[in-house]
C-alpha positions as CSV (number, residue, x, y, z in Angstrom):
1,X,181.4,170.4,66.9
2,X,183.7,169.3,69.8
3,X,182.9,168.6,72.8
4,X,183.8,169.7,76.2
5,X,187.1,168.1,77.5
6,X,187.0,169.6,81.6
7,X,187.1,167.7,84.2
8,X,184.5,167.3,86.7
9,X,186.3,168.5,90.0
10,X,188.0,171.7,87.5
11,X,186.0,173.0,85.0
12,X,183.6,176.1,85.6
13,X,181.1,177.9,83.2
14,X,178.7,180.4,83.7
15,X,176.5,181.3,80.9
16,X,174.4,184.1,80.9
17,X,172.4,184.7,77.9
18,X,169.7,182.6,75.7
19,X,170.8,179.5,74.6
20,X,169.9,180.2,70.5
21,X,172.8,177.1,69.5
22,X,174.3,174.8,70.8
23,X,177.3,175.3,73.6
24,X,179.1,171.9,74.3
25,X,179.6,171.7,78.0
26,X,181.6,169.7,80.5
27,X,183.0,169.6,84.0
28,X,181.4,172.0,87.0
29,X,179.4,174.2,84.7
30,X,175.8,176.5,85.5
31,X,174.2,178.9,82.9
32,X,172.2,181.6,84.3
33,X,170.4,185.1,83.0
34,X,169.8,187.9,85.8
35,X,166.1,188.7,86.7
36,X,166.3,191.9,85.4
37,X,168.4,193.1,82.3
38,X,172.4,193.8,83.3
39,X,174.5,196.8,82.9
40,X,176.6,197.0,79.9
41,X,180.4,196.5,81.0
42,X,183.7,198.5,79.1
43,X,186.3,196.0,78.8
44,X,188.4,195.5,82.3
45,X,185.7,197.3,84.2
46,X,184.8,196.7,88.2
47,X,182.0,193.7,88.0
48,X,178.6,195.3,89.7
49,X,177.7,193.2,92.9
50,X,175.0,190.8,91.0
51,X,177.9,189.7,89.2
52,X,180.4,189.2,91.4
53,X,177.3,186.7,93.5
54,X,177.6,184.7,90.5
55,X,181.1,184.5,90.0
56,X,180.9,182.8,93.7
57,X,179.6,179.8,91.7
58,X,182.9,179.3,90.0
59,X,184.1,176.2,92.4
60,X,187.1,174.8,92.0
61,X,189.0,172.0,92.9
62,X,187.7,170.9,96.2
63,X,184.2,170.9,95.5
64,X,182.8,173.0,98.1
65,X,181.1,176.3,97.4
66,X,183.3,178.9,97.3
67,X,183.3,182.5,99.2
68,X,182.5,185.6,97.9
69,X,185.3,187.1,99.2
70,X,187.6,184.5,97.4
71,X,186.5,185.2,94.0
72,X,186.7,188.9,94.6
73,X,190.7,188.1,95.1
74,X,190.6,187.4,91.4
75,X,193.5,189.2,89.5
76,X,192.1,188.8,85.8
77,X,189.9,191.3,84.3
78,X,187.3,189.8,82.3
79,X,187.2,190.0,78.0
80,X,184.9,191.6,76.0
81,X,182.7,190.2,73.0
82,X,180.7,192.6,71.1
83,X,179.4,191.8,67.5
84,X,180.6,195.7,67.0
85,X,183.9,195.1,68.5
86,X,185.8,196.7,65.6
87,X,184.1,200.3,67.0
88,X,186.0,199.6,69.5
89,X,182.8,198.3,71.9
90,X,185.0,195.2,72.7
91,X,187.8,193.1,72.9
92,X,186.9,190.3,70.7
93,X,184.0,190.1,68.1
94,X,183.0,186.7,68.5
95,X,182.8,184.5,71.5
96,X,185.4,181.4,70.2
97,X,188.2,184.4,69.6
98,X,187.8,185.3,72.8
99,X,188.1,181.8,74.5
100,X,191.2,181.2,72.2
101,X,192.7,184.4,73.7
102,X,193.2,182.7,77.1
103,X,196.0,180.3,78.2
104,X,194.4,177.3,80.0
105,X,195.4,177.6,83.6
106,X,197.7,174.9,85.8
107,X,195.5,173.6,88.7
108,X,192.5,174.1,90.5
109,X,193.3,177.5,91.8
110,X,193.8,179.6,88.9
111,X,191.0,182.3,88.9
112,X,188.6,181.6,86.1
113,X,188.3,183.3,82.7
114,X,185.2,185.5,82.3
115,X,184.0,186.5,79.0
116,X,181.5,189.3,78.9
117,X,178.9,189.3,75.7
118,X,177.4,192.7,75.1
119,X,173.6,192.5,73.9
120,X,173.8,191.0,70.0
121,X,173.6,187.9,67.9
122,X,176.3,185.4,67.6
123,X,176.2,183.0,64.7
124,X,179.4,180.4,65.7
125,X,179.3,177.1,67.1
126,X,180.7,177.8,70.4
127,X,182.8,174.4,71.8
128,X,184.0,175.0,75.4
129,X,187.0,172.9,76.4
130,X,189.1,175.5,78.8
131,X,189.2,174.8,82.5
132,X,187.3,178.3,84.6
133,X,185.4,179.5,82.2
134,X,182.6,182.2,83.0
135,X,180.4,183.7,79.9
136,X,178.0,186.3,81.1
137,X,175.8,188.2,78.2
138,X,173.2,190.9,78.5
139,X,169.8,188.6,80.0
140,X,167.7,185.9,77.9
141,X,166.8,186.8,74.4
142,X,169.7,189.8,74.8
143,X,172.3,187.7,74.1
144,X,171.9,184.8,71.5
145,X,174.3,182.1,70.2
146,X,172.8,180.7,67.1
147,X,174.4,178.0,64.7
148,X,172.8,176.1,61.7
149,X,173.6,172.9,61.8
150,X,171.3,169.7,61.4
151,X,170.8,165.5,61.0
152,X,169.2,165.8,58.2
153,X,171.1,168.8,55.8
154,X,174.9,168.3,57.3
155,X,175.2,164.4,57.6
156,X,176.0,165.0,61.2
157,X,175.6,163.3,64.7
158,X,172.7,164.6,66.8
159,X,175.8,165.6,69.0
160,X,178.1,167.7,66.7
161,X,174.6,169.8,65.6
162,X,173.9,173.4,66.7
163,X,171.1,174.8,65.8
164,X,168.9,177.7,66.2
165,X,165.3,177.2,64.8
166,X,166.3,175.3,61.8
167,X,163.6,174.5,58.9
168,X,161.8,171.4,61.3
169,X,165.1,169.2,61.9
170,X,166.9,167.7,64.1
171,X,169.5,169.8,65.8
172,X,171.1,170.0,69.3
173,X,170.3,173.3,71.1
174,X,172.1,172.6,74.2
175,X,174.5,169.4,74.9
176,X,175.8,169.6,78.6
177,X,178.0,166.5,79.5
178,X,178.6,168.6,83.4
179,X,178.4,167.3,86.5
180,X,176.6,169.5,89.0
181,X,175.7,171.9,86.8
182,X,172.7,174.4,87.3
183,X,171.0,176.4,84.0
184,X,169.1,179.0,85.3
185,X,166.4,181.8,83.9
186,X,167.5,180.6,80.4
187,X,165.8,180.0,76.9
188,X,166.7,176.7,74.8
189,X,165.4,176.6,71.9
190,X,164.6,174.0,68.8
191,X,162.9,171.4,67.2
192,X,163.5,167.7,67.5
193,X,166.6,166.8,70.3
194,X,166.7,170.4,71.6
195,X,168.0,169.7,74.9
196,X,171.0,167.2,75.8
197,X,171.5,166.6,79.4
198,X,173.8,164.1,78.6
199,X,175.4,162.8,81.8
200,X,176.1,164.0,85.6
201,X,173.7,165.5,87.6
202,X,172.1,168.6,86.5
203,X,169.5,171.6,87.7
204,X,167.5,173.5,85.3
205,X,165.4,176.3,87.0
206,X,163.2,178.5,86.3
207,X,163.8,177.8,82.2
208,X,162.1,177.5,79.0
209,X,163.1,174.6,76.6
210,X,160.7,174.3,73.2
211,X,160.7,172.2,70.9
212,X,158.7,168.8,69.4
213,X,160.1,165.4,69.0
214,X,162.5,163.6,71.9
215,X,162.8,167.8,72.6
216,X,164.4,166.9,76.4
217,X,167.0,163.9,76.0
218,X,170.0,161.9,77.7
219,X,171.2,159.8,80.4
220,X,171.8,162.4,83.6
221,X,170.1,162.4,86.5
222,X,168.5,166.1,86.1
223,X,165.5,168.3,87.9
224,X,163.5,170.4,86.3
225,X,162.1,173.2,88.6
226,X,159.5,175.6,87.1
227,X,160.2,175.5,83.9
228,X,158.5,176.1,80.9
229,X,158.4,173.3,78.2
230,X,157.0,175.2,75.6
231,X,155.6,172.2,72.6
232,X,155.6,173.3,69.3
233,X,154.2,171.9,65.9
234,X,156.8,170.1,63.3
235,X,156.3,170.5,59.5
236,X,154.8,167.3,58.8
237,X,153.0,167.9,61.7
238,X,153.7,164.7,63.5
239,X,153.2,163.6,67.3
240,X,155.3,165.1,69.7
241,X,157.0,163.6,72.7
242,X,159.0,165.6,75.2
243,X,161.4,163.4,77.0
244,X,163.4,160.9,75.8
245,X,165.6,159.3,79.0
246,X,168.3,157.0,78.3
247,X,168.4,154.7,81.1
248,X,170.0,151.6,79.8
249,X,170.4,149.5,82.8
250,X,168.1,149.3,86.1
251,X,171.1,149.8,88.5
252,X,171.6,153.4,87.0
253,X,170.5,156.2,88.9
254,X,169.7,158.6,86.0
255,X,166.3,160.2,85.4
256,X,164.4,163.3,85.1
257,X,162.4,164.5,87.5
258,X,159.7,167.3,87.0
259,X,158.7,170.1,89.4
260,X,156.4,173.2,88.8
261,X,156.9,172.8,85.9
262,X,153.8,173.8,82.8
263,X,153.4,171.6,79.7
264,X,151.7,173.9,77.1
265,X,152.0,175.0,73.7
266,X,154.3,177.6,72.1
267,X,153.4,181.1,71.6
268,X,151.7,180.7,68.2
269,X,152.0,176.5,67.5
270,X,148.5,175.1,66.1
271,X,148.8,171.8,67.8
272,X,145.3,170.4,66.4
273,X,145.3,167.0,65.6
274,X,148.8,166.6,67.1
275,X,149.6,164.1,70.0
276,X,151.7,165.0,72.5
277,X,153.3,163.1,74.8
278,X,155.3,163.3,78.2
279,X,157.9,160.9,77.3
280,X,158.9,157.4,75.5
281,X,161.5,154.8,75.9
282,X,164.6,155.7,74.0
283,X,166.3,152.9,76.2
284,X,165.0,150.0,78.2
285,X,164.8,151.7,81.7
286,X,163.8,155.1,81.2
287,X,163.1,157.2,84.0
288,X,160.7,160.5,84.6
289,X,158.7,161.9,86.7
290,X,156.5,164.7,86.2
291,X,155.0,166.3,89.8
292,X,153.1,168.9,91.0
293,X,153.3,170.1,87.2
294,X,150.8,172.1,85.1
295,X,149.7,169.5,82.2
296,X,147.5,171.6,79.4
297,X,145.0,169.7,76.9
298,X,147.6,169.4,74.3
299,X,149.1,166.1,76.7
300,X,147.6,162.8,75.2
301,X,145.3,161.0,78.0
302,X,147.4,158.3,77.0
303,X,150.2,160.4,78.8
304,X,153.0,158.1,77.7
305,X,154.2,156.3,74.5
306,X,156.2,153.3,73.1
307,X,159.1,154.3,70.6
308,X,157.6,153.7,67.3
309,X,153.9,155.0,67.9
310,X,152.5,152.3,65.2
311,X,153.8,149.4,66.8
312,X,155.2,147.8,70.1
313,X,154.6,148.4,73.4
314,X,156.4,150.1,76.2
315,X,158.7,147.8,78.3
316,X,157.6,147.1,81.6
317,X,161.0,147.9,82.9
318,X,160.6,151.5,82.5
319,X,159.5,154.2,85.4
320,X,157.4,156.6,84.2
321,X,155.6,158.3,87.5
322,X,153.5,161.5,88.3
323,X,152.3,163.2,91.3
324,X,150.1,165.8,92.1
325,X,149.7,167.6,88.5
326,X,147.0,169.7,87.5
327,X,145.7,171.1,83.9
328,X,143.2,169.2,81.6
329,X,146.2,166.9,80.9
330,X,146.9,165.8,84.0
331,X,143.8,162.8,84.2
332,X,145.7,159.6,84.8
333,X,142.5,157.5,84.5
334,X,142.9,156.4,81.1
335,X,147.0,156.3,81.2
336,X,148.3,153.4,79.5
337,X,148.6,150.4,81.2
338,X,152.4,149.6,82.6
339,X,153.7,148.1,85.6
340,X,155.3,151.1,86.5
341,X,153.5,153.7,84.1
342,X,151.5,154.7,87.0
343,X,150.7,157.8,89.7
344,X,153.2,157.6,92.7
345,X,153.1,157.9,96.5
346,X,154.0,161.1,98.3
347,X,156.6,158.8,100.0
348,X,158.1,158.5,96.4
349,X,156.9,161.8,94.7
350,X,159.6,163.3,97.9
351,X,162.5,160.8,96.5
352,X,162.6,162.7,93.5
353,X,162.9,166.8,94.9
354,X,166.4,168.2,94.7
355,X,168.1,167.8,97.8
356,X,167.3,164.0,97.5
357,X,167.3,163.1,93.7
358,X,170.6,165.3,92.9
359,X,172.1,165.9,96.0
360,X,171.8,169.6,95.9
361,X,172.1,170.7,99.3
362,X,176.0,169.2,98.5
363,X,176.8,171.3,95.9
364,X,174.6,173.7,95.2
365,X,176.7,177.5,95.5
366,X,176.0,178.9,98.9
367,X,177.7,182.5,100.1
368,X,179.9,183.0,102.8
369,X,176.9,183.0,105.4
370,X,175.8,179.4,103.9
371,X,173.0,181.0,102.4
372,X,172.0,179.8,99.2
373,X,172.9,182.6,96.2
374,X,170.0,181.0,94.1
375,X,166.9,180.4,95.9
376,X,165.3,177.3,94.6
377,X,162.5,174.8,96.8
378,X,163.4,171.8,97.9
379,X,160.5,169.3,98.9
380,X,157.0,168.8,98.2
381,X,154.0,171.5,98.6
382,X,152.1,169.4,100.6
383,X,154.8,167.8,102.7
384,X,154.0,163.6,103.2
385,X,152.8,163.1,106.8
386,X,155.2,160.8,107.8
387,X,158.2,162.9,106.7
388,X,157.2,166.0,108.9
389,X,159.0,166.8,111.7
C-alpha cells in the first residue's frame, strides 16, 4: 500500500466513518463520525450545516483555522461513493475511483475535494496521496473500509498491511504519518499493530482502538482523550501489551499521553490467564503516560513490560508515568521497579494535557467566533495548586 505523499502545511482529510482497514495518511489530516447518524446526500447536493462545521477544518496553507464562511465559498460539489453506485445511488462505486477522479490542485488555496460514502462496506485498500482531501461516510460502524492484508500471509511490511479483523495477525488498521491531525468518534479496529501514529502530532478523541499485541504504535507525539482501548484475546492466547512508543533518542519530544481514557476487555474476549500490559519498549526511550484513566483487572500489577517478556529488563531510559487512574488495575504498589517507571506529580501529570503536550490551542479548528468546533478538555480534573489562577 502507498503511503501518503502531502505535505504538512497542504494536505487536508476528513474521514468520517469506522476505520475497518487501513487508510495511509499524511499532511493536515482529522477523521471524525457525527454524534448522531447523517443524512444520506444525492450526488452535488447542498451540504446540511453539521457538515459544512466540519469542512471548516479543512486548513490550508497558512496554518490557521479557517472560517466558516470561507469554506462555504467552495465552488466544487462533492463525489459520491456508494457500493450500489451502478443503481445510479452514486458517482463512483469505490472510494479509490473516486479519488482518481480528481485533478490534484495548484497551491494552497484550491478548495478541497470531498468524497461522500453512503452507508456500506468497502473492501480496497484506500492510499490517500491528493492535496484537500475530505471523506465523509454515514457515522461509525455505517461506513466501513476493510482490506485483508497481513505480516504473516502476504510477506508484507507492517506498513503496507490493511486489515480488518484478520485470522489473529499482524495487520495495520490505521497508519497516519499527519501532522496536526485529530481522529474523532471513530472505531479502529485489529489485532496485533492496529494503530500507527506514526509521526507529527496527533489527537484522538473520544475513540475506540482494539486490538492485542503492540495494538497502539509509533513515534508521534499523540493524546488520547476518552477513548476506549478495547483488549482482545489472540489465538495462541498470548500476553497482550497496548503501546508500543518508538522514542529512539531522549532529545525527541514524542510520546503518548493518556486521558479519560478506559483499559478493558472487548465485548466478548475471554482474557483469563492472559497478561495485559500498558506498554513496552519498542525503542530505548519510550514515552507514555496513562492519567486520570479507567484501568480494569485485566491490567497486569506489574503495569509495564520489557520487550521479550522471558528475558531482559526494561531500560532505565524509558518514561513510563501515571496519574490519577482508577479501576482494579490502577494499584501502582507492586509496579515494576524503573527509574522512571513510576507515578507522576500533578506538576508533570499537567505537562502532558493537550494544549501543553501537542500544542492544541495552536491548531486545533476554531469557527469564525474563535470557538472551538470540537469541544475537547484541556487540563487536569483536579487542577495542581500551584497552577491555579
Amino acid at each position: 500500500m502507498a503511503h501518503g505523499t502531502c505535505t504538512a502545511a497542504s494536505c487536508c482529510l476528513v474521514l468520517v466513518f469506522v476505520f475497518a482497514a487501513a487508510c495511509s495518511l499524511g499532511g493536515h489530516s482529522m477523521a471524525t463520525t457525527a454524534a448522531a447518524p447523517p443524512p444520506v446526500l444525492p450526488a452535488a447536493a447542498p451540504l446540511p450545516p453539521w457538515v459544512e462545521r466540519l469542512l471548516a477544518l479543512a486548513a490550508a496553507g497558512s496554518g490557521n483555522a479557517p472560517t466558516l464562511a470561507a469554506v462555504k465559498q467552495r465552488k466544487q460539489k462533492p463525489a459520491v461513493v456508494a457500493s450500489d453506485a451502478v443503481a445510479g445511488d452514486g458517482q463512483f462505486a469505490t472510494i479509490t475511483a473516486a479519488l482518481q477522479a480528481a485533478e490534484d490542485p495548484v497551491g494552497s488555496e484550491q478548495d478541497p475535494y470531498i468524497v461522500l460514502i453512503k452507508e456500506g462496506v468497502y473492501d480496497e485498500l484506500v492510499s490517500v496521496t491528493r492535496k484537500h482531501v475530505i471523506l465523509i461516510g454515514a457515522g461509525m460502524g455505517r461506513s466501513i473500509i476493510t482490506g485483508n492484508k497481513s505480516v504473516g500471509i502476504d510477506n508484507l511490511s507492517t506498513n503496507e498491511t490493511a486489515t480488518l479483523r484478520p485470522a489473529g495477525k499482524q495487520a495495520v488498521a490505521l497508519l497516519s504519518r499527519s501532522h496536526n491531525s485529530l481522529i474523532y468518534r471513530c472505531s479502529i479496529e485489529g489485532f496485533q499493530d492496529t494503530l500507527d501514529a506514526d509521526t507529527g502530532r496527533q489527537m484522538y478523541l473520544e475513540t475506540w482502538i482494539s486490538g492485542t499485541v503492540d495494538f497502539i504504535f509509533g513515534y508521534a507525539r499523540a493524546c488520547f482523550l476518552g477513548c476506549r482501548l478495547l483488549v482482545r484475546r489472540s489465538i495462541d492466547g498470548a500476553h497482550n501489551v497496548i503501546t508500543a512508543q518508538g522514542r529512539s533518542d531522549p532529545k525527541d519530544d514524542s510520546g503518548f499521553a493518556f486521558q479519560y481514557c478506559s483499559v478493558t476487555a472487548d465485548d466478548g474476549a475471554n482474557l483469563t490467564g492472559v497478561e495485559t500490559f500498558l506498554g513496552r519498549p519498542w525503542k530505548p526511550h519510550s514515552h507514555v503516560v496513562f492519567m486520570e484513566c479507567f484501568l480494569d483487572s485485566i491490567v497486569n500489577f506489574t503495569g509495564w513490560v520489557e520487550w521479550n517478556c522471558s528475558r531482559g529488563q526494561i531500560p532505565d531510559t524509558v518514561v513510563y508515568l501515571e496519574y490519577g487512574n482508577s479501576g482494579p488495575g490502577a494499584d501502582t504498589s507492586r509496579r515494576v521497579k524503573n527509574r522512571d517507571v513510576r507515578v507522576a506529580n500533578c506538576s508533570e501529570a499537567a505537562s502532558y494535557t493537550p494544549g501543553r503536550f501537542i500544542n492544541a490551542g495552536d491548531w486545533m479548528p476554531k469557527d469564525v467566533h474563535g470557538r472551538q468546533i470540537i469541544h475537547y478538555t484541556d487540563g487536569l480534573q483536579r487542577p495542581c495548586p500551584s497552577l491555579q489562577a
